[in-house]
C-alpha positions in Angstrom: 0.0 0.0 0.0 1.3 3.5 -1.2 1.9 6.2 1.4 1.5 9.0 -0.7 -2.5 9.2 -2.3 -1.7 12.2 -4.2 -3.2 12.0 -7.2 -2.3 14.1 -10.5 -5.0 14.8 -13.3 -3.8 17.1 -16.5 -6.2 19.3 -17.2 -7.6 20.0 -21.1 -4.6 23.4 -20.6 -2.0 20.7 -19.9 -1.5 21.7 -16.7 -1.1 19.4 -13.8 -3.5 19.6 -10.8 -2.5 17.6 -7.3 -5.5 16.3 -5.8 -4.8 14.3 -2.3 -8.2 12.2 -1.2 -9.7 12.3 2.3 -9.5 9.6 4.5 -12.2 7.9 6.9 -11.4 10.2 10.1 -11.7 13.2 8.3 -14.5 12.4 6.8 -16.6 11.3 9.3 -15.3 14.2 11.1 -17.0 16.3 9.1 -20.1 14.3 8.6 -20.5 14.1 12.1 -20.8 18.6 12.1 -22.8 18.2 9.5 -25.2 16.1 11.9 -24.8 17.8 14.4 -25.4 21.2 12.3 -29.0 19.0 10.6 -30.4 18.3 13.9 -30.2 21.9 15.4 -32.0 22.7 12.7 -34.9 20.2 12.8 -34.7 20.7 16.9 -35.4 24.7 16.2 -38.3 23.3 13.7 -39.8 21.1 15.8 -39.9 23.5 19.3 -41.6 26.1 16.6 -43.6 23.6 15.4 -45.2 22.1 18.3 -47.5 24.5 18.6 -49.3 23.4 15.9 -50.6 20.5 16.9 -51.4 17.6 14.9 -50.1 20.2 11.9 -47.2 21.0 13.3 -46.4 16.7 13.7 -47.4 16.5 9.6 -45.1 19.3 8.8 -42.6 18.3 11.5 -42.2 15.1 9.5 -42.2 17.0 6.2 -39.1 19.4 7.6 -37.1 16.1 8.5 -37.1 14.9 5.3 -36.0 18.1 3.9 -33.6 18.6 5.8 -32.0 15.1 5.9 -32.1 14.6 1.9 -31.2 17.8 0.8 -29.2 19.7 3.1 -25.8 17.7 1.6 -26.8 18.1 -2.4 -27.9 22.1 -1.5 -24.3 23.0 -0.1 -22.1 20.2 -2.2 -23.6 22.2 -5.3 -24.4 25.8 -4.7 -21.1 25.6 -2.1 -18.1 24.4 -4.4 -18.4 21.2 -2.9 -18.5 21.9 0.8 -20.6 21.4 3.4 -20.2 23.5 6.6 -18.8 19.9 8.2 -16.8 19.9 5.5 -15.6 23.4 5.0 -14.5 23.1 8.3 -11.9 20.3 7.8 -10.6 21.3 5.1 -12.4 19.0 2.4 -14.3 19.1 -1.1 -16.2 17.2 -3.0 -14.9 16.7 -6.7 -15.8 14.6 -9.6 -12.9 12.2 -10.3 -11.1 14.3 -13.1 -11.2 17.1 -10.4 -14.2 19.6 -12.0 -16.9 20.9 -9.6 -19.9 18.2 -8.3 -22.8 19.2 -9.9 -26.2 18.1 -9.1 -26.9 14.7 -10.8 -23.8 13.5 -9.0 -24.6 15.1 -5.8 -28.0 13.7 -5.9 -26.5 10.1 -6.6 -23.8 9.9 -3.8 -26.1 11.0 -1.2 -29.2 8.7 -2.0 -26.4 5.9 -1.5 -25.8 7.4 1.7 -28.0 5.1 2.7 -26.8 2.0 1.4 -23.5 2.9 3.2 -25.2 2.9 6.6 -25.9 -0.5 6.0 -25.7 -2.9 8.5 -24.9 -0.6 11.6 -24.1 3.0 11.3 -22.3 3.2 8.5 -20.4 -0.6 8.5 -20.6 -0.7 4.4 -19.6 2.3 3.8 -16.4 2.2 6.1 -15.5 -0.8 4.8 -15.4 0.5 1.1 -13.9 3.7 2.2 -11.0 1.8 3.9 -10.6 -0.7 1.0 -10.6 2.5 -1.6 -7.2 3.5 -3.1 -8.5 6.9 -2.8 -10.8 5.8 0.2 -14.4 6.5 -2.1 -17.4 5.1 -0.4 -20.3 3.6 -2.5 -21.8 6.8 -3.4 -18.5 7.8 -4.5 -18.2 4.8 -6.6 -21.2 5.3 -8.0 -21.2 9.4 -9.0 -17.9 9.2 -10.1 -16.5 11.6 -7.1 -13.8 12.1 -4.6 -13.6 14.1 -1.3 -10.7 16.0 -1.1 -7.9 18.2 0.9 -8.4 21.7 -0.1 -4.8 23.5 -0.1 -5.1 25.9 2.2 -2.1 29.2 1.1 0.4 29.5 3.6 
C-alpha cells in the first residue's frame, strides 16, 4: 500500500493539478458537524412547530425529510463542494477528473448514503472507504466523485 495518495489529473490546458483524497477520520469528522449542524436545525423546527398540533407533527415530518435529503446536495452544489462539516476540515467534493460536483452526482452519492449505513451506522460504507485507493465510499463509486484536501495558502 502506497503512502502517498496524491493523485495528478492534467487538465484540457496541460496543466497538472494535485489532488490528495480524504480519508475515513476526516470524513466522518465532518459528517459528524454536519449532523450535528441538521439536527439543530430540525430541533429549532420542531420546538416552533409544536405549537401546531397535529399540523405541526405532519409538517414536523415534512421538515425532517428536507432537511436530511437535501441539506448535503444544497451545499455540495451551490457551495463548491462543501458542506459547513466539511468546510471546516478542510475538504471538497470533486468529480474524479477534479471539476466541480454538480447536481446529478450530488443527488447520486447522497441517496447511496443510505446503502453505506448498512448494516450498523455506517459498517458498508467504512469498509469501502478503507478498501478504496482513494478511500471513495459507494456513493462515490457510483457518482464518479472524490472528497478531497483543499490547499489551504500558507
Amino acid at each position: 500500500m502506497q503512502l502517498d495518495t496524491r493523485i495528478e489529473i492534467e487538465t484540457p490546458e496541460g496543466i497538472d493539478m494535485v489532488l490528495r483524497p480524504a480519508g475515513l477520520v476526516s470524513r466522518a469528522l465532518a459528517f459528524g458537524i454536519d449532523l450535528a449542524i441538521r439536527g439543530a436545525l430540525i430541533g429549532v423546527f420542531y420546538l416552533f412547530l409544536q405549537f401546531f398540533d397535529k399540523l405541526g407533527i405532519g409538517l414536523g415530518a415534512i421538515v425532517f425529510f428536507l432537511v436530511n435529503w437535501w441539506y448535503m446536495v444544497l451545499f455540495e452544489v451551490l457551495s463548491q463542494g462543501r458542506t459547513p462539516g466539511k468546510r471546516a476540515l478542510g475538504l471538497r467534493v470533486v468529480h474524479d477528473d477534479g471539476t466541480p460536483i454538480d447536481w446529478s452526482s450530488s443527488l447520486i452519492r447522497n441517496l447511496l448514503r443510505f446503502v453505506d449505513m448498512l448494516p450498523l451506522g455506517y459498517g458498508l460504507g467504512a469498509v469501502t472507504c478503507l478498501s478504496h485507493p482513494r478511500f471513495k465510499r459507494l456513493g462515490d463509486l457510483a457518482a464518479g466523485t472524490l472528497v478531497v484536501y483543499i490547499d489551504r495558502p500558507l
